[in-house]
C-alpha positions, 0 to 999 in steps of 0.5 A, a space after each residue: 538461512 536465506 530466505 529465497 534458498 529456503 522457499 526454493 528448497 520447499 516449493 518442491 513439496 509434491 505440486 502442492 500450493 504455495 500455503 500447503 508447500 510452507 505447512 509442509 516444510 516447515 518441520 524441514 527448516 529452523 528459521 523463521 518463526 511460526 508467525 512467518 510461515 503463518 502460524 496460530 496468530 494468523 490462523 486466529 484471524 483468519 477464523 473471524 475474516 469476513 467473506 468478500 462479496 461475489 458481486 459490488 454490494 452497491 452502486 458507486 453511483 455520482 461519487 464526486 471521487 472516481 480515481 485514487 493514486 495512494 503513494 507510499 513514503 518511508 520511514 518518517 515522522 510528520 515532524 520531520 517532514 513538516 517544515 524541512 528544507 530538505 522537502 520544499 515541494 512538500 511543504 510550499 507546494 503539496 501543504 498549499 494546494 492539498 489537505 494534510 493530517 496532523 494526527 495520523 498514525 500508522 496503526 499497525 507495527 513497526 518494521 515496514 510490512 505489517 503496515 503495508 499488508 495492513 493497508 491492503 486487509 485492515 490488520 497485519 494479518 498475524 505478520 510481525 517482520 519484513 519477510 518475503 512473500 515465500 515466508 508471510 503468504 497469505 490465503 485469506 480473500 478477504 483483502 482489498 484487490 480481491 474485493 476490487 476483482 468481484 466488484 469489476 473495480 480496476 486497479 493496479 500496484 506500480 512498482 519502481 524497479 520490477 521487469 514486469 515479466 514476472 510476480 516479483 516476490 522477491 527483493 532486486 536492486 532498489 525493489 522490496 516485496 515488503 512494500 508491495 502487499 499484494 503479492 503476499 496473498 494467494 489469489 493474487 498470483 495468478 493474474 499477479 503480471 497483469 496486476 503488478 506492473 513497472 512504475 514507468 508504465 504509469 505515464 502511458 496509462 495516465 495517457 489512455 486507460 488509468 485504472 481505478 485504484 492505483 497502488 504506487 511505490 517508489 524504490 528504495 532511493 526515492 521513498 525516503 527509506 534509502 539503501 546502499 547505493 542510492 545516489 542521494 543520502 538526504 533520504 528526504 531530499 530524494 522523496 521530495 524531489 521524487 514526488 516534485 516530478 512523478 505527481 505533477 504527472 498524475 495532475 495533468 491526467 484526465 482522470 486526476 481532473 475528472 475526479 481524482 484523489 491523489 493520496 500520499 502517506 508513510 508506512 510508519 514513523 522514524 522509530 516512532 508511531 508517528 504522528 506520520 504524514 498524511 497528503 491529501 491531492 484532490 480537485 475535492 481537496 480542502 486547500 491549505 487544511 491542516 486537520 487535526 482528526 485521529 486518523 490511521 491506516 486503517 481510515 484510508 483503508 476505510 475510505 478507499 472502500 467507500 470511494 468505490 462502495 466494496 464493503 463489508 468493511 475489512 477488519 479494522 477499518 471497520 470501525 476507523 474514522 474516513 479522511 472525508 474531513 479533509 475533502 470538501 466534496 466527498 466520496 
């Protein structure tokens, strides 16, 4: 059954939200398993979940990092990148001017959202497929933007490929909600249109007032993960070619030269764990630095909670190892 069609059929159930609709239907429908409408897996997680914080728990302070931009790419090896021809702007000019990792994994499991949400709530939170937010919702606050919201740190999710007109929940063209991690959790919604925006209104944000934390994703042609239709097959070719022209932009903004981290990393590895890549673009970057630390999803998570100081730590990041290695000046 579809996916879409089967939501529609069940977000019906007597004005109840959009958690207590899927408990409700979920003796109505015999696809999905019990993990995709947030079964015992989940329900185990969320019972040891830590609390957000109603207030920034510290001062950020003279943090030498004020504004991150973590992209994601696709799909790939580091040792399919490292090296290729098909991605020169990565490796003549990324590799020159930024610190990379060797030995970064995904962490999380295979196919693509898991390591998204993972990302978002230092775990998979239960979620084992690449279902819609209708299917993998999430009521849990203890996830990244939530944290974000009480600490008054600013961010935003760009998406290529949205209207901005809506939540977009479900897949369009070049677009993927599996690769958008915000709009899986409850609370979310709400202010979601505000939150999640077009990839093109970056450009007029990095010209006025660019948020904090700044969530970025190209579409399917330009992440390396590649679709039916996409004008380029060299998957590489077209993220590479994509990063030469979109982080240039992000470079030249005021708030990349005043205190900027650019991170730029891929969900999961070509099926593999990996080692995946792991691009550090910063004025406080280790030019040149190959860094052979362990290093996984859950340590960006982790160092993103220590740039802006939101803590508890969520989950498994909690216990990672931070990429401060890979600056010279950090947080």
């Amino acid at each position: 059954m579809e996916f879409n069609k089967t939501w529609r059929a069940c977000a019906c159930v007597g004005g109840l939200s959009i958690a207590a609709s899927l408990a409700a239907c979920s003796a109505q429908t015999s696809s999905g398993s019990r993990d995709d409408i947030g079964g015992e897996r989940y329900r185990s997680l969320e019972t040891a979940a830590v609390t957000p914080p109603t207030q920034s728990l510290q001062e950020r302070g003279p943090h030498a990092i004020k504004t991150v931009f973590l992209i994601m790419m696709e799909n790939h090896n580091w040792s399919q990148i490292k090296g290729n021809p098909s991605a020169p702007y990565i490796n003549d000019t990324l590799l020159r001017i930024g610190a990379h990792a060797e030995n970064y994994v995904s962490g999380a499991i295979h196919p693509s959202e898991p390591n998204y949400i993972w990302l978002e709530a230092g775990s998979d939170l239960g979620i084992a497929n690449d279902a819609a937010p209708a299917y993998n919702d999430r009521t849990t606050h203890a996830h990244l933007s939530t944290f974000f919201d009480a600490a008054n740190v600013s961010w935003k999710s760009y998406q290529e490929g949205i209207a901005g007109d809506a939540c977009p929940l479900t897949a369009s063209g070049f677009y993927d909600p599996k690769h958008n991690p915000m709009v899986f959790f409850d609370d979310v919604r709400p202010t979601c249109v505000a939150h999640v925006r077009p990839y093109a209104e970056l450009a007029k944000d990095l010209a006025g007032q660019t948020a904090d934390y700044n969530f970025i994703t190209p579409n399917l042609c330009n992440d390396m993960h590649g679709a039916s239709g996409c004008p380029n097959g060299d998957q590489i070719a077209s993220g590479d070619a994509w990063l030469s022209t979109e982080v240039p932009k992000i470079m030249a903004s005021e708030a990349y030269l005043t205190g900027g981290a650019i991170f730029i990393t891929w969900d999961e590895g070509g099926g593999s764990d990996g080692p995946v890549g792991m691009i550090v673009v910063s004025p406080f970057a280790r030019a040149g630095y190959a860094g052979s630390v362990a290093y996984s999803h859950s340590s960006t998570l982790r160092t993103v909670q220590e740039i802006f100081a939101v803590q508890p730590y969520l989950r498994a990041a909690q216990d990672a190892t931070s990429l401060s290695d890979l600056f010279v000046s950090y947080p």
